[in-house]
The first five atom37 places (N, CA, C, CB, O) and aatype in JSON, in Angstrom:
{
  "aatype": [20, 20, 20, 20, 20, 20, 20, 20, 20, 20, 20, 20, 20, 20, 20, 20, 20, 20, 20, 20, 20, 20, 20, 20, 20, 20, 20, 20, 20, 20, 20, 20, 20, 20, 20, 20, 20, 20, 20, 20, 20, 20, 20, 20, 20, 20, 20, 20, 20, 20, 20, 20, 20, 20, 20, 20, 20, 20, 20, 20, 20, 20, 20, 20, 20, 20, 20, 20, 20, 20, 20, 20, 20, 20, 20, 20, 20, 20, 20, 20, 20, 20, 20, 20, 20, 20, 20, 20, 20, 20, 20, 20, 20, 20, 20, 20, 20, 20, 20, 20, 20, 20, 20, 20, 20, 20, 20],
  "atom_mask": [
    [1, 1, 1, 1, 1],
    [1, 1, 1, 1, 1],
    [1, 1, 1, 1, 1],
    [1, 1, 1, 1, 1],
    [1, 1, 1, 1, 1],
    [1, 1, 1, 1, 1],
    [1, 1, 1, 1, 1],
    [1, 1, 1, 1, 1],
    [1, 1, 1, 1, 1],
    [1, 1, 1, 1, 1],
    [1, 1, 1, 1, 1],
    [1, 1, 1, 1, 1],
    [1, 1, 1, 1, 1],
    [1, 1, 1, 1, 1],
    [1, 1, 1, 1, 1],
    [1, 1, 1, 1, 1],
    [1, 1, 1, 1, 1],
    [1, 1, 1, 1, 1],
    [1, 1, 1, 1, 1],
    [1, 1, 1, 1, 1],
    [1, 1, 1, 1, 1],
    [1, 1, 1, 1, 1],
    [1, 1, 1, 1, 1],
    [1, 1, 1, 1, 1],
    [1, 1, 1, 1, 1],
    [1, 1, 1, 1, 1],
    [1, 1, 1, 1, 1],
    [1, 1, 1, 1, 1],
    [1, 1, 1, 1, 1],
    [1, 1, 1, 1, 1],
    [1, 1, 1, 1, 1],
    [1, 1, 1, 1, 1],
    [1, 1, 1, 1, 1],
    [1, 1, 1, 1, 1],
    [1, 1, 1, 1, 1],
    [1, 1, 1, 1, 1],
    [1, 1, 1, 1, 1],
    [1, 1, 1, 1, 1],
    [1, 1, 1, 1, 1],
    [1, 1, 1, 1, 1],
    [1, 1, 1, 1, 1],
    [1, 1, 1, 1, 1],
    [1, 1, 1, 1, 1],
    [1, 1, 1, 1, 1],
    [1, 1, 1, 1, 1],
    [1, 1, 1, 1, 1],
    [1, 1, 1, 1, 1],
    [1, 1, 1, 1, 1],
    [1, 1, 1, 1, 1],
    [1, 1, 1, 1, 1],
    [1, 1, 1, 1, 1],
    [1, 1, 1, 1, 1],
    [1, 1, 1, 1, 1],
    [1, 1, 1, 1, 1],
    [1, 1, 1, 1, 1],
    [1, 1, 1, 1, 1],
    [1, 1, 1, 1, 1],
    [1, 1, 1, 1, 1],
    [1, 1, 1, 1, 1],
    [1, 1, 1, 1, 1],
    [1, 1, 1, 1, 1],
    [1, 1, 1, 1, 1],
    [1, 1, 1, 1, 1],
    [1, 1, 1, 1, 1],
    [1, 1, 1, 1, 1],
    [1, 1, 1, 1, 1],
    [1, 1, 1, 1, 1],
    [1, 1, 1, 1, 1],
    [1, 1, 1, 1, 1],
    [1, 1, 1, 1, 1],
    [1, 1, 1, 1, 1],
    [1, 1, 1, 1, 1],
    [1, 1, 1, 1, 1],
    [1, 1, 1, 1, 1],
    [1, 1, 1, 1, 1],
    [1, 1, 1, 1, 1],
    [1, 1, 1, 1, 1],
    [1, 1, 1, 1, 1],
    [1, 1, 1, 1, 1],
    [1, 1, 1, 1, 1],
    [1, 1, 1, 1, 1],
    [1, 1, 1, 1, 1],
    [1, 1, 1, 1, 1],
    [1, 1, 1, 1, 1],
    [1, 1, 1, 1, 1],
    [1, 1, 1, 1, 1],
    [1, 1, 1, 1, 1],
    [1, 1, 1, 1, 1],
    [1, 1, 1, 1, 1],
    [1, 1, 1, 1, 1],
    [1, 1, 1, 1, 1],
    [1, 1, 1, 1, 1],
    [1, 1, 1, 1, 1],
    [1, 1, 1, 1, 1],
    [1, 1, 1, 1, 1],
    [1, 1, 1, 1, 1],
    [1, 1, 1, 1, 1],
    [1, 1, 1, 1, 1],
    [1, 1, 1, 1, 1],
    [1, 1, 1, 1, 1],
    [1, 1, 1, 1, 1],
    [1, 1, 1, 1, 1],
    [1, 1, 1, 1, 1],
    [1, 1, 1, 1, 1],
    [1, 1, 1, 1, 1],
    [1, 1, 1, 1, 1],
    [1, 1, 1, 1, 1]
  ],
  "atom_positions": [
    [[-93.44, -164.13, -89.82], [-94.82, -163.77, -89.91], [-95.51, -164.18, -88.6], [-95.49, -164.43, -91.14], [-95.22, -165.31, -88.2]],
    [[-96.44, -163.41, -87.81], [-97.11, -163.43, -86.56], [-98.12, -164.72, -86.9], [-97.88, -161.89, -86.14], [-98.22, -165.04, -88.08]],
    [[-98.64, -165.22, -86.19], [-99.31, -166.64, -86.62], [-100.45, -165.59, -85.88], [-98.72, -168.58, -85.93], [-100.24, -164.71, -85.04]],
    [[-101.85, -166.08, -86.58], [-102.97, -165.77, -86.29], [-103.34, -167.05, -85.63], [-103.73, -165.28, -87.38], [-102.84, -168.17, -85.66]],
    [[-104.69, -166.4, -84.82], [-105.24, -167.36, -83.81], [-106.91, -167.06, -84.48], [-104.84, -166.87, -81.83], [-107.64, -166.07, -84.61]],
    [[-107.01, -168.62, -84.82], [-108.16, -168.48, -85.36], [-109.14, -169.82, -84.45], [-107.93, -168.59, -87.12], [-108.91, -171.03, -84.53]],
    [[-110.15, -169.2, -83.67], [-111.36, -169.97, -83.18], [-112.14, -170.84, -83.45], [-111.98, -169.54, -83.03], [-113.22, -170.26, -83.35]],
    [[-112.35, -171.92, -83.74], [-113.1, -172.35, -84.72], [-113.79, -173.35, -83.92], [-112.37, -172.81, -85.97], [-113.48, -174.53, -83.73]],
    [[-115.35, -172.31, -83.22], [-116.12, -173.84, -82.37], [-117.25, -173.75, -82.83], [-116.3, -173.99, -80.6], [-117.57, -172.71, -83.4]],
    [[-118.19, -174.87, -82.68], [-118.95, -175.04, -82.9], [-120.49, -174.1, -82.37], [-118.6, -176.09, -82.75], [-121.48, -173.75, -83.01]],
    [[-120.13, -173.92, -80.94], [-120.9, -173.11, -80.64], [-120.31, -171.52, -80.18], [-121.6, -173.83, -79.72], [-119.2, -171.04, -80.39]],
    [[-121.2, -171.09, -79.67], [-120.4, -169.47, -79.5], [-120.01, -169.51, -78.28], [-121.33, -167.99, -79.68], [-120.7, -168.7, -77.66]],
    [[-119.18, -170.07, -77.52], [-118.31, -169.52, -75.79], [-116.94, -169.84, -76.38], [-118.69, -170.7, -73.89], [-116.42, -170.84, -76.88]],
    [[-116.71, -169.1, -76.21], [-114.96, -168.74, -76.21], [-114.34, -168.61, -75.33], [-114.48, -167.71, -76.69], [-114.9, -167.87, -74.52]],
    [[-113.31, -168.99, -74.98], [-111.9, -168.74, -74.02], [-111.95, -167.3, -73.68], [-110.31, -169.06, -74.85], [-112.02, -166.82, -72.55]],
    [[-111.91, -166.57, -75.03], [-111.3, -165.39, -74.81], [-112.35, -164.35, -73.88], [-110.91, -164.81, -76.29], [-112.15, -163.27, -73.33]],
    [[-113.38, -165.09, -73.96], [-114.67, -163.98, -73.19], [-114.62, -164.28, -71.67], [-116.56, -164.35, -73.78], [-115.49, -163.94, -70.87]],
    [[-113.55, -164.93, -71.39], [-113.83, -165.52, -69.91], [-113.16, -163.86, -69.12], [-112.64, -167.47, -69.46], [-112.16, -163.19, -69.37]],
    [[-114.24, -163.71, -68.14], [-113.93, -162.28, -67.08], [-115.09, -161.38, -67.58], [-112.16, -161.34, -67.34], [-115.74, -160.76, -66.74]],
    [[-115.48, -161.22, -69.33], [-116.35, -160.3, -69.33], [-117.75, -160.34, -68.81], [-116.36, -160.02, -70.37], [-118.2, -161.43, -68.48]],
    [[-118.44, -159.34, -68.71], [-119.85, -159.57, -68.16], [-120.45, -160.37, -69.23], [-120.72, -158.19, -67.85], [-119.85, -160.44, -70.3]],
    [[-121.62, -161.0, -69.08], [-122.56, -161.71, -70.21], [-123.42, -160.91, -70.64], [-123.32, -162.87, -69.82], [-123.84, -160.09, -69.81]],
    [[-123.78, -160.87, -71.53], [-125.48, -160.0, -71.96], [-126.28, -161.29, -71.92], [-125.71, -159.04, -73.9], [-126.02, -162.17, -72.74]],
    [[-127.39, -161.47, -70.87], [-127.73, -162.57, -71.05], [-128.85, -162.16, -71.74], [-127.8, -163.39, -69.99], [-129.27, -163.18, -72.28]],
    [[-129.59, -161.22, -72.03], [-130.88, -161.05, -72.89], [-130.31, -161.63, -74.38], [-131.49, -159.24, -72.95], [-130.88, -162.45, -75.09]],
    [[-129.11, -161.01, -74.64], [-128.99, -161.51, -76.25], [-128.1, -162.75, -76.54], [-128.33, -160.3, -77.18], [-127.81, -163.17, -77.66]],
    [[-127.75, -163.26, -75.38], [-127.21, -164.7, -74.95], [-128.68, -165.57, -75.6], [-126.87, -164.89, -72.84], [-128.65, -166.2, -76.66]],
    [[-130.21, -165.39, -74.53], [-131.23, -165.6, -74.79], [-131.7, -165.32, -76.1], [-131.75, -165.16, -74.0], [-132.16, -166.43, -76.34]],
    [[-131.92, -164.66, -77.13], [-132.23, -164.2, -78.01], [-131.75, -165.01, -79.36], [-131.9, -163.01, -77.79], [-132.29, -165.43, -80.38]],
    [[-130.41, -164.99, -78.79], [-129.5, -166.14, -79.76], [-129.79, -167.6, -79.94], [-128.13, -166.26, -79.25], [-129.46, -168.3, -80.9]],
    [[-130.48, -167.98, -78.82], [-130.55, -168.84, -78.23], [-132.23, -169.55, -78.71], [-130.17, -168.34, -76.81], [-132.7, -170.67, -78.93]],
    [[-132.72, -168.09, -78.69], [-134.65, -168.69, -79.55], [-133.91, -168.25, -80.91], [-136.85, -167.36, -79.07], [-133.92, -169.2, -81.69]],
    [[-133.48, -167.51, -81.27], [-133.13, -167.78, -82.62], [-132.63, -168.83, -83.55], [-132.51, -167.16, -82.74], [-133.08, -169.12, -84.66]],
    [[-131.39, -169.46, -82.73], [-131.61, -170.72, -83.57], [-132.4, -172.34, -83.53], [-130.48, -170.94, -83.69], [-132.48, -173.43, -84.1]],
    [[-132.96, -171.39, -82.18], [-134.32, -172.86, -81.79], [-135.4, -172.78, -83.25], [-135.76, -172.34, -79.78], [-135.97, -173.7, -83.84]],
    [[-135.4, -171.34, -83.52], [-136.34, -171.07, -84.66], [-136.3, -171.67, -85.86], [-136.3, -169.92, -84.98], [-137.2, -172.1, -86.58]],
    [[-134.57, -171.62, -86.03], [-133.79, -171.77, -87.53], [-134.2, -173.74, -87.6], [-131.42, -171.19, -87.41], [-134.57, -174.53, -88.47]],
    [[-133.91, -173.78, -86.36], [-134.14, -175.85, -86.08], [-135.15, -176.2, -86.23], [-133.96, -176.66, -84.69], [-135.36, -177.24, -86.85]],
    [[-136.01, -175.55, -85.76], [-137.63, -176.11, -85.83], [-137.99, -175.79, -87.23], [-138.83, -175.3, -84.68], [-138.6, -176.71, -87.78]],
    [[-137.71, -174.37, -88.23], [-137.25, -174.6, -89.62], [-137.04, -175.59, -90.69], [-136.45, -174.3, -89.6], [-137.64, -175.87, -91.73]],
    [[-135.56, -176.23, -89.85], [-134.8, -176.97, -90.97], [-135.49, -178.42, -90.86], [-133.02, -177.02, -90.73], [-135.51, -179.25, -91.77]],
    [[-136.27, -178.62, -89.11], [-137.19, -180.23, -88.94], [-137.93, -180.16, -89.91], [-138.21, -180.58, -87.59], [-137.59, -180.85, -90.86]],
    [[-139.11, -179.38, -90.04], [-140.22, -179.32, -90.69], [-139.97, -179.19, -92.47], [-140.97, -178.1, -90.0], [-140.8, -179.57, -93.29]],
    [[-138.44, -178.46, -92.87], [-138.76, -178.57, -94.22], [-138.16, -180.01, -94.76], [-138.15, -177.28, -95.01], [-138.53, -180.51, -95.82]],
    [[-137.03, -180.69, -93.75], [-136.23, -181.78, -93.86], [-137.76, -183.13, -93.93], [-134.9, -181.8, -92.29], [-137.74, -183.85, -94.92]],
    [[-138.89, -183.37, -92.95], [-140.13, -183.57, -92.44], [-140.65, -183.35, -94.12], [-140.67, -182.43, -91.02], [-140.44, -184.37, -94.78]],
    [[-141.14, -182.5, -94.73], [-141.59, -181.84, -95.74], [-141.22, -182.94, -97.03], [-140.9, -180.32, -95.76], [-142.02, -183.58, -97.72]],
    [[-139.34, -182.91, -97.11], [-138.76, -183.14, -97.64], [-138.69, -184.7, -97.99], [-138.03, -182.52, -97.24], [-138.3, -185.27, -99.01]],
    [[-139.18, -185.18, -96.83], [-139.25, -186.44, -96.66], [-140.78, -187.41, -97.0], [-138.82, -186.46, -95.28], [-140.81, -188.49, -97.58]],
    [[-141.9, -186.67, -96.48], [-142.68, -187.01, -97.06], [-142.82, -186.98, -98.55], [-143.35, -186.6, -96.54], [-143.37, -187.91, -99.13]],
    [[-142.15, -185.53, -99.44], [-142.23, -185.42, -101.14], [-141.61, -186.49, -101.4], [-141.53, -184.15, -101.97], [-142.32, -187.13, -102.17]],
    [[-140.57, -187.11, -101.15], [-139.89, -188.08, -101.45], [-140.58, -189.56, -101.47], [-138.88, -187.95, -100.64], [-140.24, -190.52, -102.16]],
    [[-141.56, -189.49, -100.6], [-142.14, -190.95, -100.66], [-143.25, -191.15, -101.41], [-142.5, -191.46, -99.4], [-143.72, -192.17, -101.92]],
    [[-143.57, -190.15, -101.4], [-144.71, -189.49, -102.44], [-144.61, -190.0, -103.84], [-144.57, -187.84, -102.59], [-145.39, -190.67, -104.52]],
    [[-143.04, -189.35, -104.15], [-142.73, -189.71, -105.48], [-141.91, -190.83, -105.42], [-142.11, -188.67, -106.23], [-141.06, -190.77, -106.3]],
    [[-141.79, -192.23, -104.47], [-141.97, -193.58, -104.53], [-142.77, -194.42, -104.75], [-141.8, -193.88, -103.91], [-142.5, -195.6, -104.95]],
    [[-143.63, -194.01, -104.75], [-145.0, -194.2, -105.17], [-145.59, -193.87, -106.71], [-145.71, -193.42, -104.25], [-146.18, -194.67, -107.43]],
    [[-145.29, -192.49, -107.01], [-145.21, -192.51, -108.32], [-145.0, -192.71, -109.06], [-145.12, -192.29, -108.65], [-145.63, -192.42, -110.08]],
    [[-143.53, -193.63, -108.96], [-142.44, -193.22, -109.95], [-141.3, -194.78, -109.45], [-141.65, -191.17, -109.52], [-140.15, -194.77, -109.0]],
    [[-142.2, -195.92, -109.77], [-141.38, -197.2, -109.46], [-140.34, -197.56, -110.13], [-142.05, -198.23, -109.52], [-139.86, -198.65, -109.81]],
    [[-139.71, -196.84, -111.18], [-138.61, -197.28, -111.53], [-137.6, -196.16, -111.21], [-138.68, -197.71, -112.89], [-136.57, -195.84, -111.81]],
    [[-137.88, -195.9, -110.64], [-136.47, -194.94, -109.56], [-136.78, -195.03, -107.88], [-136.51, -192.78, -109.95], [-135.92, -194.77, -107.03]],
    [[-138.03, -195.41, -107.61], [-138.29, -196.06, -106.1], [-137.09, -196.32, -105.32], [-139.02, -197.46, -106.16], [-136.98, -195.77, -104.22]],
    [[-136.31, -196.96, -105.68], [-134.99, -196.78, -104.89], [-134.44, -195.36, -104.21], [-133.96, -197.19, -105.83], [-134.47, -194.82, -103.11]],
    [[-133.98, -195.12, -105.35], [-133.45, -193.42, -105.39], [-134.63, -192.98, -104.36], [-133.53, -192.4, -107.28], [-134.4, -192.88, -103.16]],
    [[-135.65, -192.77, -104.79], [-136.63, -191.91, -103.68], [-136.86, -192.49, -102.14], [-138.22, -191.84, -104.33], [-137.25, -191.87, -101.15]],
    [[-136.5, -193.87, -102.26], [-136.64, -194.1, -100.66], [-135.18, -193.99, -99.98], [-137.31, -195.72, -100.31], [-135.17, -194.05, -98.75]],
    [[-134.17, -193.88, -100.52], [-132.87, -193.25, -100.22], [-133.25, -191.77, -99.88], [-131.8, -193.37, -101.5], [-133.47, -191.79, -98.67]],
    [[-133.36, -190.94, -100.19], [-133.33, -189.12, -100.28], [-134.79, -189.2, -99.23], [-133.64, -188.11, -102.44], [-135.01, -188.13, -98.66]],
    [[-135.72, -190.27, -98.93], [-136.78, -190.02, -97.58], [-136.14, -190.05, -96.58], [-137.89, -190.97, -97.27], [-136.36, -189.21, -95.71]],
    [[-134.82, -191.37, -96.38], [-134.45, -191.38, -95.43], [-133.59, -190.49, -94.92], [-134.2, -192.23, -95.38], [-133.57, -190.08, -93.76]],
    [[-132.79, -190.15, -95.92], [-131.83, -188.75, -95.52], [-132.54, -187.66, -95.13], [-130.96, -188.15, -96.69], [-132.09, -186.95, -94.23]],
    [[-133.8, -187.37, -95.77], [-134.5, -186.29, -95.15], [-135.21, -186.84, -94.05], [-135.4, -185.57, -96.06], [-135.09, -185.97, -93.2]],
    [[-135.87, -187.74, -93.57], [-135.94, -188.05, -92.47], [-134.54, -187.97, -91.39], [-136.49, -189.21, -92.69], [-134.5, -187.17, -90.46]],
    [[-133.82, -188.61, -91.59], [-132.21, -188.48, -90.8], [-131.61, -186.9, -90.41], [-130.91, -189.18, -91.99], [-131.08, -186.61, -89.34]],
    [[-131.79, -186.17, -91.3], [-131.54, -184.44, -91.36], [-133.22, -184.31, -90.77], [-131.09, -183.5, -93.43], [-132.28, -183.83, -90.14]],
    [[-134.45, -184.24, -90.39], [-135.07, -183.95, -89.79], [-135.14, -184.11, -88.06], [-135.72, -184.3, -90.45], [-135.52, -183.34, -87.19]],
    [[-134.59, -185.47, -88.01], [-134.09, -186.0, -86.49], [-133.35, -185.21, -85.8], [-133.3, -187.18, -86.45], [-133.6, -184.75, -84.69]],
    [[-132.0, -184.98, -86.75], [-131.01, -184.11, -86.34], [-131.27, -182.7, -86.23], [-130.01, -184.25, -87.1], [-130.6, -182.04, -85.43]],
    [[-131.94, -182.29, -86.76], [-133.15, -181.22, -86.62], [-133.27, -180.97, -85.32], [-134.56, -181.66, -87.13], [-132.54, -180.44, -84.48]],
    [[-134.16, -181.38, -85.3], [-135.18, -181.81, -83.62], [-134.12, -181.84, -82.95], [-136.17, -183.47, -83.31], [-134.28, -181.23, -81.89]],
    [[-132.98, -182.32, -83.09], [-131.74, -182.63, -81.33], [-131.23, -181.42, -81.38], [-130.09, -184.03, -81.27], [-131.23, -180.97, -80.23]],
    [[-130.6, -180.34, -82.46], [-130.27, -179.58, -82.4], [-131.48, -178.3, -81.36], [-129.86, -179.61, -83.71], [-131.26, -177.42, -80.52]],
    [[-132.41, -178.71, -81.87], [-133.88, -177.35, -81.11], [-133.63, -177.98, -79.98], [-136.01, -177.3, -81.62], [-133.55, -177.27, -78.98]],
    [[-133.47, -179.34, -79.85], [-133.63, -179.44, -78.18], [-132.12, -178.73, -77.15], [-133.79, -181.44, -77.81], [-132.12, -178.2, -76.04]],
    [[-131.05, -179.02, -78.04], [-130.1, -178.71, -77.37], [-130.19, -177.56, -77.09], [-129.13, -178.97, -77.8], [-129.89, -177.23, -75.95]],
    [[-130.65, -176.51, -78.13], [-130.57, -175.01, -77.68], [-131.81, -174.46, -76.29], [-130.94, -174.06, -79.29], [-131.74, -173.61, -75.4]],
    [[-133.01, -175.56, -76.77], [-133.68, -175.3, -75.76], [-133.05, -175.64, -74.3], [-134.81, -175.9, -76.01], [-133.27, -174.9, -73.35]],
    [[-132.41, -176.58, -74.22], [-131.46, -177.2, -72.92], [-130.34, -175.95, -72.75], [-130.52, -178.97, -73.36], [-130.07, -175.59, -71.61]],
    [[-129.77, -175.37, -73.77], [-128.77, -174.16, -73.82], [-129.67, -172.46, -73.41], [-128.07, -174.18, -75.69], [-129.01, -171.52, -72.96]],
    [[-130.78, -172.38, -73.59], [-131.39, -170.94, -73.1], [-131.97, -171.4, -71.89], [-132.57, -170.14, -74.12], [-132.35, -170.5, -71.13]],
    [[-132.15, -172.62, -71.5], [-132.78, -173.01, -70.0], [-131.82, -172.71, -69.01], [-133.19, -174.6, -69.79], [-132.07, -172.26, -67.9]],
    [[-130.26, -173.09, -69.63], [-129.31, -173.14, -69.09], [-128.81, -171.72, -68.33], [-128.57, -173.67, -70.0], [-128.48, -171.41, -67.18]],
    [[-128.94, -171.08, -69.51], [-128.4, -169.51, -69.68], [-129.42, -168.83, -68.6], [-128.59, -168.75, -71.52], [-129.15, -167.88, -67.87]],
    [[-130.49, -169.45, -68.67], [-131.73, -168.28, -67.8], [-131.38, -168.8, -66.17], [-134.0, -168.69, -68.32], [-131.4, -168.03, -65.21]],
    [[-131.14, -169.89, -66.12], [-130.88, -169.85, -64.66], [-129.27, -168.95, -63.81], [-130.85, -171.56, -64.39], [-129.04, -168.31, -62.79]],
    [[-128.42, -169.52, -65.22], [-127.44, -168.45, -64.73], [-127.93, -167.23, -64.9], [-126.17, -168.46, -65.37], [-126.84, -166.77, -65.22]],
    [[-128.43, -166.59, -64.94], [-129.11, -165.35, -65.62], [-129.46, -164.39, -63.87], [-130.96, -166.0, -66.83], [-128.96, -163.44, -63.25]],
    [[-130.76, -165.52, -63.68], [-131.36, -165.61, -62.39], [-129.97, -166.19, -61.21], [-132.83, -166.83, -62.58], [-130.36, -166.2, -60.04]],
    [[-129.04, -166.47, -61.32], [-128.37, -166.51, -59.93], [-128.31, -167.63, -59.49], [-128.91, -165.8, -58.93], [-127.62, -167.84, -58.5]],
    [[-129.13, -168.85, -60.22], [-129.19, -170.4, -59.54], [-128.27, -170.9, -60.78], [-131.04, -171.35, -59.34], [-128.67, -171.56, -61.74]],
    [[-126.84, -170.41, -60.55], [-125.81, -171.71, -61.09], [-125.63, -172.51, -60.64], [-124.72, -171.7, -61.29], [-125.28, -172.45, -59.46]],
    [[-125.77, -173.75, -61.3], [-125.77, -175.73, -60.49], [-124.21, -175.91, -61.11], [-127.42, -177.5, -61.5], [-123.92, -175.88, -62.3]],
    [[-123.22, -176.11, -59.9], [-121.68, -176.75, -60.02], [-121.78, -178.37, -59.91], [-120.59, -176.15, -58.67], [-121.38, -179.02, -58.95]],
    [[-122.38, -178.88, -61.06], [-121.77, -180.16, -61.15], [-120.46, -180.84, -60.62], [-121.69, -180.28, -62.21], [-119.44, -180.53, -61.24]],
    [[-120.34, -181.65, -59.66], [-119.16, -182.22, -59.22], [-118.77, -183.57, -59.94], [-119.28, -182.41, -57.8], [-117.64, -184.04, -59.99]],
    [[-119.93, -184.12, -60.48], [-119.84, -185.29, -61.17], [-120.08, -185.71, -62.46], [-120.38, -185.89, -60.69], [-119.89, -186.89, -62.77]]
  ]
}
């Protein structure tokens, strides 16, 4: 049986695309798109976190439990935020290659 080759990264550049041209508009596009989906998942994780303390307050004999599930939604809101920044650092990236000013890090 032929063994399949299966990709499995985290973000979208692949090996296999190396030589083709880029589309950098929908490189870009991809790129505010999941800045969108992040700034999304901060604000409902943010959301999520305040309901939670909310109902620590309400509700002192499970106070535990609710300041557990603030912090996780606080923790998934953080991670939030690094993810929007990375992509924002990833379409900044893309636009300069885009424009012709690729920076070759030597170090």
């Amino acid at each position: 049986m032929a063994e399949e080759k299966h990709d499995h990264h985290l973000f979208h550049h692949h090996k296999d695309d190396e030589g083709k041209p880029v589309d950098y508009k929908k490189e870009e596009k991809e790129h505010k798109h999941h800045e969108h989906l992040g700034e999304l998942g901060a604000t409902a994780a943010g959301a999520y976190a305040l309901h939670e303390k909310h109902k620590e307050k309400k509700d002192p004999e499970h106070a535990h439990k609710h300041k557990i599930e603030e912090e996780v939604g606080a923790a998934i809101a953080v991670g939030a935020g690094g993810y929007v920044f990375h992509e924002k650092k990833e379409a900044k990236k893309e636009d300069k290659e885009a424009h012709g000013k690729k920076h070759h890090h030597l170090f």
